[in-house]
N, C-alpha and C positions, 0 to 999 in steps of 0.2 A: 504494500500500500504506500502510494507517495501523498505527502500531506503539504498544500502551501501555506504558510503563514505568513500575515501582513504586519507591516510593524505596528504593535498597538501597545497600550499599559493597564498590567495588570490591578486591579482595585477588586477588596472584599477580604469578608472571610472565608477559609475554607480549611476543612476539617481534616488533615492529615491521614493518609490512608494505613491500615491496623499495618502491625511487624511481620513481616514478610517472616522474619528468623525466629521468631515467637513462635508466629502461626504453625510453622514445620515442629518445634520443639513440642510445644499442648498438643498437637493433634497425634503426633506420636505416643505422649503419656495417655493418653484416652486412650488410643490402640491397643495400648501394652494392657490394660488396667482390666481387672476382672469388671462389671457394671457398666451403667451408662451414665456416659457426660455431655454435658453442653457447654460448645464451644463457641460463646458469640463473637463478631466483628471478625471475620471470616473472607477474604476478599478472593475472589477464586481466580488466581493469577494462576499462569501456565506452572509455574513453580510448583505453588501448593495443589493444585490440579494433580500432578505427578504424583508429590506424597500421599493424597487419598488414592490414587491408584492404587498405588503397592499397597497399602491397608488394606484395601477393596483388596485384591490378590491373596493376602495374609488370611481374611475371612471375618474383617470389621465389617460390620454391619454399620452403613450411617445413612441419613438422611439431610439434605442440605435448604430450609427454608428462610428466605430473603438472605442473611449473611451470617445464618446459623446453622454451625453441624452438631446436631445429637448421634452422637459413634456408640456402639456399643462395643467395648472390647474384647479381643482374642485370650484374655487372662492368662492362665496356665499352658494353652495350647501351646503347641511347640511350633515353632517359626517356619512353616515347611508350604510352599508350591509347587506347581510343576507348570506354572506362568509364566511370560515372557513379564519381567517387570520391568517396565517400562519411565527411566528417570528425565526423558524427555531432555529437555537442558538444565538439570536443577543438579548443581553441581552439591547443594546441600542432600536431597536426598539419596543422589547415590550412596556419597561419605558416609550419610548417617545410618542408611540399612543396609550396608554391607557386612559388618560386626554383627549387627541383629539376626541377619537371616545365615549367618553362620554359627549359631544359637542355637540350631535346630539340626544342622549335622546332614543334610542332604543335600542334593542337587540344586543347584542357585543360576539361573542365569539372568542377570541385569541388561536392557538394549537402551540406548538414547539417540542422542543427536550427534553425528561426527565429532563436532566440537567437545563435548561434555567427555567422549569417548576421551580426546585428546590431553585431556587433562590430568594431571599430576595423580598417581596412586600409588605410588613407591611404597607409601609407608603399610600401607597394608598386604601389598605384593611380599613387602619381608617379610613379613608375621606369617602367612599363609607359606612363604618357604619354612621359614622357621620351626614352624607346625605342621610341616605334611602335608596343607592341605593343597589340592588341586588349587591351579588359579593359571586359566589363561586367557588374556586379553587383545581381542583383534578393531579394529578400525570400525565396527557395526556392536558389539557385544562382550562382556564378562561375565566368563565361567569360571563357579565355582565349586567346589565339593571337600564336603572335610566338617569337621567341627569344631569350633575356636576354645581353648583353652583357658583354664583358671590357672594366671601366672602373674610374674612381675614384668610389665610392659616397661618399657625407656622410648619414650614418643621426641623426639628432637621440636624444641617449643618455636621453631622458625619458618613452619609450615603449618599450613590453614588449620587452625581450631576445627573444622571440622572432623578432623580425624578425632580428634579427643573427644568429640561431640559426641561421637559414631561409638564409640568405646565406652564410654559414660554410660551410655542408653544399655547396651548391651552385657559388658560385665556383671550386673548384678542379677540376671535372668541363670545366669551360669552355677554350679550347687558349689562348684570351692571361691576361696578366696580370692582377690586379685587387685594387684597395686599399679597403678599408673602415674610413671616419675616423666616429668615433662624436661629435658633438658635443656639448659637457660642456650641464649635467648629468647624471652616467651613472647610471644605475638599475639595480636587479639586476644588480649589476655578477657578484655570485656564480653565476648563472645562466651567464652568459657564461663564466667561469672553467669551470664544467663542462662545454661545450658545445668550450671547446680539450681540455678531457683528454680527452672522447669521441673527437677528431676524432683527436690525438695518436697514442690507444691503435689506432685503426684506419687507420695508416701516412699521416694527412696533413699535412702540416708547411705551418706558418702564424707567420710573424714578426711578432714585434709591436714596437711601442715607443709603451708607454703607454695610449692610447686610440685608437691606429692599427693597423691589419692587414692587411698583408702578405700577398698571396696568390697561388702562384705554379700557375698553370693546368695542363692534363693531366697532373694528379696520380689517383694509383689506389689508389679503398680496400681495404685487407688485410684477408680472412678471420681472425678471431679469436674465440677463447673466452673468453668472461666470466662474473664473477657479477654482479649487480644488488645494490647496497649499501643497504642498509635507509632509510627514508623519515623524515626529520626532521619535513614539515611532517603527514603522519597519526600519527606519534608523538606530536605535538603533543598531538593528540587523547584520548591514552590516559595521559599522562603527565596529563594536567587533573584527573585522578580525586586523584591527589595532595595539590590543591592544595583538596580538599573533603571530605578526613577517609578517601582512600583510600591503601591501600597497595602500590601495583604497581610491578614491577622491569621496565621497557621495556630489551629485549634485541636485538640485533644490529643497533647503531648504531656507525658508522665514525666513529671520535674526530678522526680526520684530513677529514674528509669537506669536499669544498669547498659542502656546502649551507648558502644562506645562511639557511635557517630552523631552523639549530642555535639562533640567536640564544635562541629560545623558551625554555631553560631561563634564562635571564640576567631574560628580560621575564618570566615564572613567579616569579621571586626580587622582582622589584621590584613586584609586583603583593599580595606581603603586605604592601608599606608602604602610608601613609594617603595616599591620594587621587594614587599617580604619575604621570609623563606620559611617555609612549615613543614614538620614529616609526615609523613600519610602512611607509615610503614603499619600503625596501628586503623586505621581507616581507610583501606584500599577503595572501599565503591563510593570514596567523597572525590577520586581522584577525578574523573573526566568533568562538575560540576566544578570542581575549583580552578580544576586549568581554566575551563570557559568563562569562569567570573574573571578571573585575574586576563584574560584575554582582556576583557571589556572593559577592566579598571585599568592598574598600571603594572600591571606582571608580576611575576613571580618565581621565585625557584621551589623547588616541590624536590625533598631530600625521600629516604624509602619507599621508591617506586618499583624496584623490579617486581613485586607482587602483581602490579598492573598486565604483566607479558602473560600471565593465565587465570585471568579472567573469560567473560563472554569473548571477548577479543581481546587482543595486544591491546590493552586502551591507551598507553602513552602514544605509542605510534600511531591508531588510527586517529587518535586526535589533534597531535602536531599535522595530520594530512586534512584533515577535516579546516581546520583552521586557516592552514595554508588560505583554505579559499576565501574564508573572512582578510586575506591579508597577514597574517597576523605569523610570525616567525618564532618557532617550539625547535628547542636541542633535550635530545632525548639520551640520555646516557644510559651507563648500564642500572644507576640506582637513583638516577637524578634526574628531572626533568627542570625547564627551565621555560619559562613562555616569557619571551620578549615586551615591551610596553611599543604598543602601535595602534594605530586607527581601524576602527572595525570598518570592512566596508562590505555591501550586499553581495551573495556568493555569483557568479559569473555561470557555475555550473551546477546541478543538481548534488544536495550533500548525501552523503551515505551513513547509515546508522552500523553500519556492519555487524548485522543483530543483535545490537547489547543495548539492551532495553537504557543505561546510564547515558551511553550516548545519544541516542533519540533524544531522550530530555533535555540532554545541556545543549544540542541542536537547537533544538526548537524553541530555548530561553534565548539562544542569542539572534535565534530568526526573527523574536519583538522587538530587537532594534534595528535589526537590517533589511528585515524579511527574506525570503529564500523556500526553497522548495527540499523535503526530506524525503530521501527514498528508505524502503525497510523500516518505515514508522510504525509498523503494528507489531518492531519488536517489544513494544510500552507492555504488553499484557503479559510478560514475562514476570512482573512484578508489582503493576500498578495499570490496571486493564482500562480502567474509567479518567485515565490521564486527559487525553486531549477533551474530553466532556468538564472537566474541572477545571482546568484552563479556560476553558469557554466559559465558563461561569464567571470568572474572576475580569472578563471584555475583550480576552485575545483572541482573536481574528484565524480562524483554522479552519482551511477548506480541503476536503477530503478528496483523494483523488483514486477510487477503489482499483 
């Protein structure tokens, strides 16, 4: 889908859409949980789409009314398909049920999107050496077979918390013991921080001390009701309007909230000064949103970037390309990026979202100063489905071009 946008200014309120990273963590502890929970503020992005798949596959039973799922959980059952589970692009769900459905000690095979395929699994590929278990990985699918063990894990803490994520969930379904030591340097430490209150809030207890965890096997997740708390890192997105002559009041965001992409108003403030520099090694998906602010302000250097190269895409590079067409001159190092201070000017050629739902957004933020035409704009449902209807609401100007 290609979408034009005219230059216009954002005004109004508008109510932040639920935690994409939440959403995936509660709807998994309802999964696991013997009973039935209700899960409201529920926004069915292709992401969380995925993870109800595999539940659905697992043999949760849910039902989804307006932006509510009622799941009933798989409890005790043993983690077992003989389904294509299917993780689409959601690089959280593969990570996260891949531990789980090795839980169960059968035949596993996960398919997605090439790209999702392409992305980093090392660390689980060990473990699965380590343990015997089958594991092979081609360009369409992972296969697996085996059953994951109750041990002491050594997770290297400088790759994606997902993996810990994946391991958290799963470890205490297992009947012995099992310790998970993160080795410094820890990243996204805030993710993890969410990933214990999820487990917490759904009856499983995990001791820590420090960058060790404690985990004490045939533990049972609790049916419970929740709400889904409002999304810092697509707030992100709406709140940018701000910082280019709009004026919008982003609504139902948790002041207390362990997300570590609050950070963004703090980098939003330091982004009006001349020429800043900020790390993003802890907040990778604020990266293509602040390049493009700092485009449109007066630059900036962006230090802990190579996370950026396995994402949805390469985002440092397809956005120093993207910009280019704004004018606007990015050096992309191996852990550094750098956006120059220059004059936005209207793109001359149609921009490309190179399906990553972050870049369509920060497109289409800098399309209300310049205007210009997006292709690959319907990668938005990846994370945030009712984007260009929320934007419309707030007086940007978006014509669709199916």
């Amino acid at each position: 889908m290609r979408v034009k946008i005219l230059p216009s200014k954002a005004e109004g309120s508008v109510l932040a859409p639920p935690s994409k990273s939440m959403a995936h963590r509660m709807l998994m502890g309802a999964g696991l949980a013997e009973g039935v929970s209700v899960i409201g503020n529920i926004d069915l992005s292709e992401d969380i789409k995925a993870t109800l798949g595999i539940l659905k596959a697992l043999g949760c039973d849910y039902k989804i009314d307006d932006r509510t799922v009622t799941m009933k959980g798989v409890g005790k059952r043993s983690l077992q398909t003989e389904e294509k589970l299917d993780s689409k692009e959601s690089g959280s769900t593969l990570r996260f049920f891949i531990p789980l459905l090795l839980t169960g000690g059968g035949k596993v095979r996960f398919v997605g999107a090439k790209r999702l395929m392409e992305r980093p699994l090392e660390i689980y590929e060990n473990i699965c050496k380590e343990q015997g278990i089958f594991y092979q990985r081609t360009e369409q699918a992972l296969e697996l077979e085996g059953k994951l063990k109750s041990t002491h894990y050594k997770v290297p803490g400088n790759i994606s918390s997902q993996f810990i994520t994946g391991l958290l969930y799963a470890l205490p379904l297992l009947e012995g013991d099992s310790v998970i030591e993160v080795l410094p340097p820890v990243e996204s430490k805030a993710y993890i921080e969410m990933t214990l209150e999820a487990l917490e809030y759904y009856g499983i207890k995990i001791q820590r001390k420090e960058n060790t965890f404690y985990i004490s096997g045939g533990q049972t997740y609790i049916a419970k009701d929740s709400v889904v708390e409002g999304d810092y890192s697509n707030a992100a997105f709406l709140d940018a309007f701000n910082l280019i002559g709009g004026e919008v009041q982003v609504e139902g965001l948790r002041e207390d909230s362990l997300q570590g992409d609050q950070i963004y108003k703090t980098y939003f403030e330091l982004l009006k000064e001349d020429k800043p520099v900020m790390d993003i090694a802890e907040c990778p998906d604020l990266g293509p949103i602040l390049m493009g602010m700092a485009a449109a302000l007066h630059g900036a250097k962006f230090t802990g970037t190579k996370r950026l190269k396995i994402k949805e895409s390469d985002r440092g590079t397809v956005m120093a390309e993207e910009l280019k067409k704004f004018g606007i001159r990015v050096e992309v190092l191996e852990n550094e990026i750098t956006v120059f201070p220059g004059k936005l000017k209207k793109p001359e050629e149609v921009l490309n979202s190179h399906n990553d739902h972050r870049i369509a957004m920060t497109l289409a933020t800098l399309c209300t100063i310049t205007g210009g035409y997006i292709e690959g704009a319907e990668s938005v449902r990846k994370s945030f489905p009712n984007y260009y209807e929320e934007i419309q609401k707030l007086g940007i100007q978006v014509m669709r071009e199916d």
